[in-house]
MIKE-810508 format. One line per field, with one value per residue (C-alpha): residue number from 1; residue in three letters; x, y, z. Coordinates in Angstrom, 2 decimals, m for minus. Layout:
N
nr: c(NUM_...) $
rest: c(ala_...) $
xx: c(X_...) $
yy: c(Y_...) $
zz: c(Z_...) $
//
This chain:
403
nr: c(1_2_3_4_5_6_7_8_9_10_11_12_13_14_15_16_17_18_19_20_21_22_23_24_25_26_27_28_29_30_31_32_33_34_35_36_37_38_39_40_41_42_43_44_45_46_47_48_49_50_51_52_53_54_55_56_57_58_59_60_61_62_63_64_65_66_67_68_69_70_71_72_73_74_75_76_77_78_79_80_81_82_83_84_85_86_87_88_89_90_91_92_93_94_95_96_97_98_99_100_101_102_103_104_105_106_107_108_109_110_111_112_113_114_115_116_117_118_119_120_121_122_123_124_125_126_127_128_129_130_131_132_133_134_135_136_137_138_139_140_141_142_143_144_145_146_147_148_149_150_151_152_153_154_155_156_157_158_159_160_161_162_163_164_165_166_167_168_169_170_171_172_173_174_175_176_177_178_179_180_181_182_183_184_185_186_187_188_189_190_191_192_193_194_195_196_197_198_199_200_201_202_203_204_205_206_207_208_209_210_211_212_213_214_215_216_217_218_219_220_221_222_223_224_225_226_227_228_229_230_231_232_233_234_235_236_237_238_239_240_241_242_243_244_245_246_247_248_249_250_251_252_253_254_255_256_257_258_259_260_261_262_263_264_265_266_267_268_269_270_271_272_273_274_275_276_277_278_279_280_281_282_283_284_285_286_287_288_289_290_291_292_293_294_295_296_297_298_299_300_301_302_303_304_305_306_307_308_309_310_311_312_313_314_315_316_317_318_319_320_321_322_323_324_325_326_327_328_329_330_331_332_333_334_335_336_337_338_339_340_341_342_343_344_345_346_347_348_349_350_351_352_353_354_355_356_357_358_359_360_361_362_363_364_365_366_367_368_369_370_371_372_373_374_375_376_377_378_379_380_381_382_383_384_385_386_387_388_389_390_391_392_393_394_395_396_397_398_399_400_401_402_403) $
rest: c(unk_unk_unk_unk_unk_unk_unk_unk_unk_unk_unk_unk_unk_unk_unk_unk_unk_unk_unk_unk_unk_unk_unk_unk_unk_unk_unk_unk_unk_unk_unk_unk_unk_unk_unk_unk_unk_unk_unk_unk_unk_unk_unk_unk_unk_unk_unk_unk_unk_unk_unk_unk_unk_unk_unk_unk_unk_unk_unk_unk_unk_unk_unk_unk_unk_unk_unk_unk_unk_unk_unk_unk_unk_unk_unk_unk_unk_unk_unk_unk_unk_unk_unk_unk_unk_unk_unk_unk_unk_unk_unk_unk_unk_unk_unk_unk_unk_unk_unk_unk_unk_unk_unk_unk_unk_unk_unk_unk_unk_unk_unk_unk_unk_unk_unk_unk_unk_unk_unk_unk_unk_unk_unk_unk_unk_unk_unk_unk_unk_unk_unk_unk_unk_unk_unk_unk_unk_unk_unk_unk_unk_unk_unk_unk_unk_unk_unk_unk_unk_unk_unk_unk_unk_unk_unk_unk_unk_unk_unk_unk_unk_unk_unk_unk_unk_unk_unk_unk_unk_unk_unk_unk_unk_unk_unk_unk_unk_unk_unk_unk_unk_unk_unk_unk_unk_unk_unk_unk_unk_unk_unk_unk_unk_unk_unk_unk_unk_unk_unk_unk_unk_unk_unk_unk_unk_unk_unk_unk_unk_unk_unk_unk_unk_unk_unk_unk_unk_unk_unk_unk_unk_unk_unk_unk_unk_unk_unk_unk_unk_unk_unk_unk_unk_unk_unk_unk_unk_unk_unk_unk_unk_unk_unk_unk_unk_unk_unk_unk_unk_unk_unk_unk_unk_unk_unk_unk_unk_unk_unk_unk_unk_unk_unk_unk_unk_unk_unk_unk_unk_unk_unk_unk_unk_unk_unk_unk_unk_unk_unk_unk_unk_unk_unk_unk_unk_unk_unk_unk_unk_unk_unk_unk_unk_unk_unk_unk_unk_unk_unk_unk_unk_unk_unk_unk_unk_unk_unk_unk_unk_unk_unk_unk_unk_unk_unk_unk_unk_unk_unk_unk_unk_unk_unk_unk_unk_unk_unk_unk_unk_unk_unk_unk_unk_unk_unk_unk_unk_unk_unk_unk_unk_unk_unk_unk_unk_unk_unk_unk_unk_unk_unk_unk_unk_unk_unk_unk_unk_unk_unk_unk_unk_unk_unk_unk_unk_unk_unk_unk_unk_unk_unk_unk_unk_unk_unk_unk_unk_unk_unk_unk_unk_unk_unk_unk_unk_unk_unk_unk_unk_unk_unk_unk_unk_unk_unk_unk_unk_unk_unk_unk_unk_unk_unk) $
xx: c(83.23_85.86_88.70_88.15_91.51_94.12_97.60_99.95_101.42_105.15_107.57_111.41_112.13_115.88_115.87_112.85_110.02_108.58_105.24_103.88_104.00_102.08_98.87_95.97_93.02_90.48_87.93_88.46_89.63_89.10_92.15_91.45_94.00_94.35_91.03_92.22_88.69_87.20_84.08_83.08_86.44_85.73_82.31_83.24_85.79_83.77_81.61_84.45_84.67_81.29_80.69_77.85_74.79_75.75_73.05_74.54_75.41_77.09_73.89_72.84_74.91_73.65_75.83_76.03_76.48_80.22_79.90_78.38_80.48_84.03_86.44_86.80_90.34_90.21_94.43_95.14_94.70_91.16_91.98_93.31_93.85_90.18_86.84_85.49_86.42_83.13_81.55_84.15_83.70_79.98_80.50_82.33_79.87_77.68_79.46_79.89_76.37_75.63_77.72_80.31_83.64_85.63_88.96_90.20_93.93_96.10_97.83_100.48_97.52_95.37_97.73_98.56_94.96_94.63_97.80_96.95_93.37_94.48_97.37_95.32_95.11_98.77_100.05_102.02_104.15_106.95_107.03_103.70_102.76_103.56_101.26_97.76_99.96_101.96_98.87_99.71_97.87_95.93_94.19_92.28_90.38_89.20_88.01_86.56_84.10_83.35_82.98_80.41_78.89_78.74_79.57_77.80_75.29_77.39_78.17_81.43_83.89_84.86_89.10_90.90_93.28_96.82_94.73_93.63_96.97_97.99_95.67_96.34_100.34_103.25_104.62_107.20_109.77_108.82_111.47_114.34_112.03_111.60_115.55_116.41_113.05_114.06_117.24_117.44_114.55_115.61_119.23_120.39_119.35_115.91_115.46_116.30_114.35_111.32_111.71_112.62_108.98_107.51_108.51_107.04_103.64_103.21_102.79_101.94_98.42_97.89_98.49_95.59_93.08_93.14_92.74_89.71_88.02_88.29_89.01_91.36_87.86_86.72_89.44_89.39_85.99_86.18_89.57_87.11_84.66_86.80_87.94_84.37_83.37_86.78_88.07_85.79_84.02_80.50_81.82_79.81_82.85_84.66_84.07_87.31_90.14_88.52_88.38_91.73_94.35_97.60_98.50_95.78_97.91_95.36_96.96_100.45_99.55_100.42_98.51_99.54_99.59_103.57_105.55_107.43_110.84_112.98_111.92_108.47_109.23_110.45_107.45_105.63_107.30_106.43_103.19_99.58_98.62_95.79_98.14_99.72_97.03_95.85_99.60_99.14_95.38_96.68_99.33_97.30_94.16_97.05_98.03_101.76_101.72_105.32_106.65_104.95_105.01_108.62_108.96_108.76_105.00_104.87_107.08_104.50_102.62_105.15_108.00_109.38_112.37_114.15_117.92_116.59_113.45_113.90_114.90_113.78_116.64_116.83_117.34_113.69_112.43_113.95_111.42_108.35_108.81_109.65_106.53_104.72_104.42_105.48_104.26_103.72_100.42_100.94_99.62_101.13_103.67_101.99_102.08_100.54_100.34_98.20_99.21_102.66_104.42_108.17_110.45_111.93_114.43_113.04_109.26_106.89_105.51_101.91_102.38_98.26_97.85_97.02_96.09_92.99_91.43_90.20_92.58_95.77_95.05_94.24_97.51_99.53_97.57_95.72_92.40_90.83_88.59_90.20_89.23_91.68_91.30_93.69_91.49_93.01_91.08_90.40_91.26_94.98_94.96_95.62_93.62_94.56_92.33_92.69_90.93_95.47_96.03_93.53_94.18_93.33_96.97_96.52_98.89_99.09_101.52_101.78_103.60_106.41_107.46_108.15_110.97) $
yy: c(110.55_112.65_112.99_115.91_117.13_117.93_118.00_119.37_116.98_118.13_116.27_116.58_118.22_119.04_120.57_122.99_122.08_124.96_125.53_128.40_125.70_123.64_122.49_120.96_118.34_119.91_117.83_116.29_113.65_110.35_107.71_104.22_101.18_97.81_96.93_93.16_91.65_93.04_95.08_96.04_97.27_99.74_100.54_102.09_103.83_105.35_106.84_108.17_110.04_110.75_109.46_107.60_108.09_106.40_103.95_102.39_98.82_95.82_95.48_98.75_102.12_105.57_108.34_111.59_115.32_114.71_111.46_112.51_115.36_113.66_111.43_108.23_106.26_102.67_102.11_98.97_95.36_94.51_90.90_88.19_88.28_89.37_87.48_87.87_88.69_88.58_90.58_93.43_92.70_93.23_96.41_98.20_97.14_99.26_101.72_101.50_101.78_105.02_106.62_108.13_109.27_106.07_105.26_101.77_101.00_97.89_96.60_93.87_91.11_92.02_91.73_88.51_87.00_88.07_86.63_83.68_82.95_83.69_81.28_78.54_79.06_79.60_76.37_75.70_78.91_78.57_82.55_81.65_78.35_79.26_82.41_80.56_78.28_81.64_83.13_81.48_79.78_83.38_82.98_79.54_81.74_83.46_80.05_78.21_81.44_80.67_76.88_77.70_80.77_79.49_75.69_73.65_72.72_72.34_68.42_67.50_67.73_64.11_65.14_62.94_64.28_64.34_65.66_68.58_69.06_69.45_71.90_73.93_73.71_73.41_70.69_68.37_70.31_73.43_73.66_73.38_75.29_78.51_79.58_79.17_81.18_84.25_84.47_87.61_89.06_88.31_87.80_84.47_85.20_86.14_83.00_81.06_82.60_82.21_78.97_78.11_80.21_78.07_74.83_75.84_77.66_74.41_72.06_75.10_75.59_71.73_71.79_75.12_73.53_70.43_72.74_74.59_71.01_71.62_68.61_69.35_68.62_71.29_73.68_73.28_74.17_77.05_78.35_78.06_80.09_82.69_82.91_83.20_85.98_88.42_87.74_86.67_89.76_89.12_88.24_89.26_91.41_91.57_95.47_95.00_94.46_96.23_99.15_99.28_101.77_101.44_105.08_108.49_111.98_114.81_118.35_118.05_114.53_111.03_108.09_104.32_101.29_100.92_103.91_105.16_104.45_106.95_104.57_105.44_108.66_109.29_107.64_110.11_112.86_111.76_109.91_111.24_108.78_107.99_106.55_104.54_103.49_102.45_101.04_98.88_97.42_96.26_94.36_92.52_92.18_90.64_87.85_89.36_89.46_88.27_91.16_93.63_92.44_92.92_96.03_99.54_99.35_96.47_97.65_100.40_98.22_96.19_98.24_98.96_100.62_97.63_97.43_94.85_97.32_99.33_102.54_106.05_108.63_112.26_112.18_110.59_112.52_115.98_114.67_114.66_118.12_119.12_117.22_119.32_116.47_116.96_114.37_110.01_108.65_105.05_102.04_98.35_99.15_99.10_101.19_100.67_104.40_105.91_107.45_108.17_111.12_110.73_112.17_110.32_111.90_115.00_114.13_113.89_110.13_109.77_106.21_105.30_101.76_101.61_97.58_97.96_94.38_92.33_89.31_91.16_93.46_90.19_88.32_91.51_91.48_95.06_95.28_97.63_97.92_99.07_102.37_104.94_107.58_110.04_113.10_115.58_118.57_120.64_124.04_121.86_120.86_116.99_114.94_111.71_110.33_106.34_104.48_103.83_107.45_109.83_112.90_114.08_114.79_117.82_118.95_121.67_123.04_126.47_125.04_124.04_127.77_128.22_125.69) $
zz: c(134.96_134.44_136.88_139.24_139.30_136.58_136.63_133.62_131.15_130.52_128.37_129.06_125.82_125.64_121.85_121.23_118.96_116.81_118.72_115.97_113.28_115.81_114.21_115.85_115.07_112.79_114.85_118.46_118.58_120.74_120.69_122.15_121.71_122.62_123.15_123.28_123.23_126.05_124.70_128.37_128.75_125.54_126.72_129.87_128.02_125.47_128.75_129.98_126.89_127.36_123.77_124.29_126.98_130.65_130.32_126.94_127.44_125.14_123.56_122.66_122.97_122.19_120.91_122.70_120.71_121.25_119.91_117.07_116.46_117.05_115.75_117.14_116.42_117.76_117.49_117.15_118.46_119.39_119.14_121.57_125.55_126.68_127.73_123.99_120.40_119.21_121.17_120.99_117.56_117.73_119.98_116.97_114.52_116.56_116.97_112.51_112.32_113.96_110.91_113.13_111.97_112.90_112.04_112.58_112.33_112.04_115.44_115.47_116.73_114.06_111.17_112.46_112.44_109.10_107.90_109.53_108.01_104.86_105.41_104.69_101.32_100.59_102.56_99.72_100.23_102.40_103.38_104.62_105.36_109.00_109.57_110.72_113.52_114.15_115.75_118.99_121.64_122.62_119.15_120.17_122.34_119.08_117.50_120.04_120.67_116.82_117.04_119.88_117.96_114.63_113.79_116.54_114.23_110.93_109.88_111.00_108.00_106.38_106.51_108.43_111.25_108.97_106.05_108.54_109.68_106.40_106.13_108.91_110.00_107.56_106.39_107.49_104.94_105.71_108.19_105.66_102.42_104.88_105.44_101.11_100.03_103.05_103.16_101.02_103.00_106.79_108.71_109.97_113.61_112.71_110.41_113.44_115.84_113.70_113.76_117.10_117.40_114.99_116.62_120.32_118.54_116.84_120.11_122.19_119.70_119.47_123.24_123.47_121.06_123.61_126.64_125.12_124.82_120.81_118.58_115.41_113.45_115.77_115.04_111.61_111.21_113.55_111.50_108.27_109.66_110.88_107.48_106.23_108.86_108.91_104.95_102.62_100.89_102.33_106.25_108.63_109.89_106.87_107.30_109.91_107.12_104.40_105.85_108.60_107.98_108.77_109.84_110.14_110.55_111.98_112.97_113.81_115.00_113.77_115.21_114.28_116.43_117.38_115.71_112.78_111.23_108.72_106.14_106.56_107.79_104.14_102.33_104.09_102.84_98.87_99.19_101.23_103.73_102.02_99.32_102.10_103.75_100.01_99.24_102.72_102.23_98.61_100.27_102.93_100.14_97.52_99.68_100.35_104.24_104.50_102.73_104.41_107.80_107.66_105.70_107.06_106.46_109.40_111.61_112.04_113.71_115.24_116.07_120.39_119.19_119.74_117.81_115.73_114.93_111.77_113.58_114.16_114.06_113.85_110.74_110.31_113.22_110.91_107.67_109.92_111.45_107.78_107.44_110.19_112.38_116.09_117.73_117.17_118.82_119.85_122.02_121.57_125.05_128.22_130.97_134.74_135.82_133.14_129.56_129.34_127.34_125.89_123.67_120.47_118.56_119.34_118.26_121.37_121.50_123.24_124.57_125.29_126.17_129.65_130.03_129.83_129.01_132.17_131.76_131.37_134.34_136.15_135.16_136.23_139.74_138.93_141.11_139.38_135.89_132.72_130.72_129.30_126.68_125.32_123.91_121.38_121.63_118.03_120.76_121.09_124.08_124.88_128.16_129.27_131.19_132.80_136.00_136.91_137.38_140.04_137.47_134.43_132.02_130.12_127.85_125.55_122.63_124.45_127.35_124.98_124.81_128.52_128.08) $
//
């Protein structure tokens, strides 16, 4: 399975980092990302890892002594894009119930989902009212697999179309309600690009539902269910939420879905990530999505290092080597040629999502299946290993010093 050839993994480090003070995973350590509902996709990546037994399928996967033994950190997005949510879904559950060390953390697509379900009960708050239409057209995917799934049989519900609109999308006003309750929280520009977002999401979901042969009866009962099965306390994979992290540091190490920001960076420095993680979880659990999806807290899971991202500067960079942490551990950008290793600010940055779900690779004209994963070995060295690239990237601390 493994790639027979290896070729070194060097960054272009121009200041040095201080390789003694290096520290590595107490455990190794298995990072997948951007599963994007494609369980197949994850399958064949977990037996590249050879974490469960070659003849594991969808249905029923068998963990290996390294499975058993390792950590496994699913990074981020596992919804939207791919042939099925729910059965990616079901994969992990699997995966849950062999009791090994899993870590699941928030990506940008999950956060959303969850804002968006639990938008419908807060459709009378205009820093929310927006969030379940804001999911996009990609999300329909999600509930017409649930309609099928789940609510065939159910009696249709007795709401007419406006009262399920009302429901669902915001109201007529929200368009002039939205700019007065954010205009402390968010510039001018961004207010108007949200809406301008809001506006095209709106028709482009309607427009989605229609294409998917869903009726907004459909939909509505599809978006309740979802709600049911990801958010209430009893869901069938309620387990998702409840138990997602938004960061997980290990060695010298720190994985998250998009990156880190001084703001964060500094949090760090006074609170354990366990107290973050805890800090994060209350937020989402409390209903107050808008204010952390915009804070430093979500632009961990959101953030390209864009100018309008909350930014990463030496000066951050400085309070995580303070902090002992040398290098970020991301997916959320893609890359066509395999794992990628950068510099930022001085910090090494592990960029791991490698396209792997079966619609996106289509869409982007790749032939080829998807697996990829980036293995952080407890002896500190660091393989990459991806059906885009012919070798196996190894990289390891030590070669820092010959630079």
């Amino acid at each position: 399975m493994y790639a027979s050839s290896v070729i070194p993994w060097q960054p272009e480090l121009t200041t040095p980092l201080p390789v003694d003070h290096w520290l590595a995973p107490s455990q190794d350590t298995y990072f997948f990302c951007d599963l994007h509902a494609d369980a197949e996709a994850f399958l064949r990546s977990l037996k590249l890892s050879y974490l469960v037994t070659l003849d594991s399928t969808v249905g029923s996967i068998e963990l290996t002594t390294k499975g058993m033994h390792g950590q496994i950190i699913i990074g981020g997005d596992c919804f939207d894009k791919g042939p099925s949510n729910l059965a990616l879904f079901k994969l992990i559950q699997q995966l849950r119930q062999t009791h090994c060390d899993l870590i699941l953390l928030a990506g940008n697509h999950d956060v959303r989902i969850y804002a968006g379900l639990l938008a419908i009960d807060f459709m009378d708050n205009p820093k929310q009212a927006h969030f379940f239409v804001r999911m996009g057209r990609k999300t329909v995917s999600l509930l017409s697999e649930i309609y099928h799934e789940y609510c065939q049989d159910m009696t249709p519900c007795s709401l007419s179309e406006a009262e399920i609109k009302a429901a669902l999308l915001p109201p007529e006003n929200w368009f002039h309600t939205f700019p007065e309750s954010v205009k402390d929280d968010l510039s001018f520009q961004k207010i108007q690009k949200e809406i301008r977002q809001i506006e095209k999401k709106q028709t482009d979901f309607i427009q989605a539902c229609f294409e998917h042969g869903l009726t907004l009866t459909q939909v509505y009962q599809a978006a309740q269910m979802a709600k049911h099965l990801f958010i209430d306390q009893d869901g069938e994979f309620a387990w998702f939420f409840q138990n997602m992290d938004l960061v997980h540091v290990s060695g010298s190490y720190c994985f998250s879905h998009a990156g880190l920001d001084d703001q964060f960076a500094e949090k760090m420095k006074y609170d354990s990530i366990e107290c973050l993680n805890q800090q994060f979880r209350h937020q989402m659990q409390a209903g107050q999505i808008f204010e952390m999806y915009y804070s430093e807290f979500g632009n961990v899971f959101r953030t390209k290092y864009r100018d309008n991202d909350w930014p990463l500067t030496e000066k951050g960079a400085c309070t995580l080597k303070q902090n002992k942490i040398f290098a970020m551990v991301n997916g959320h950008r893609s890359h066509q040629q395999g794992q990628q290793l950068f510099v930022r600010q001085g910090l090494l940055n592990f960029e791991c999502d490698t396209l792997i779900n079966t619609n996106c690779r289509r869409k982007s004209n790749i032939q080829t299946l998807g697996e990829a994963v980036t293995i952080f070995y407890s002896d500190g060295m660091v393989s990459a290993l991806s059906s885009d690239f012919p070798a196996t990237k190894q990289f390891h601390p030590n070669q820092l010093k010959q630079h």
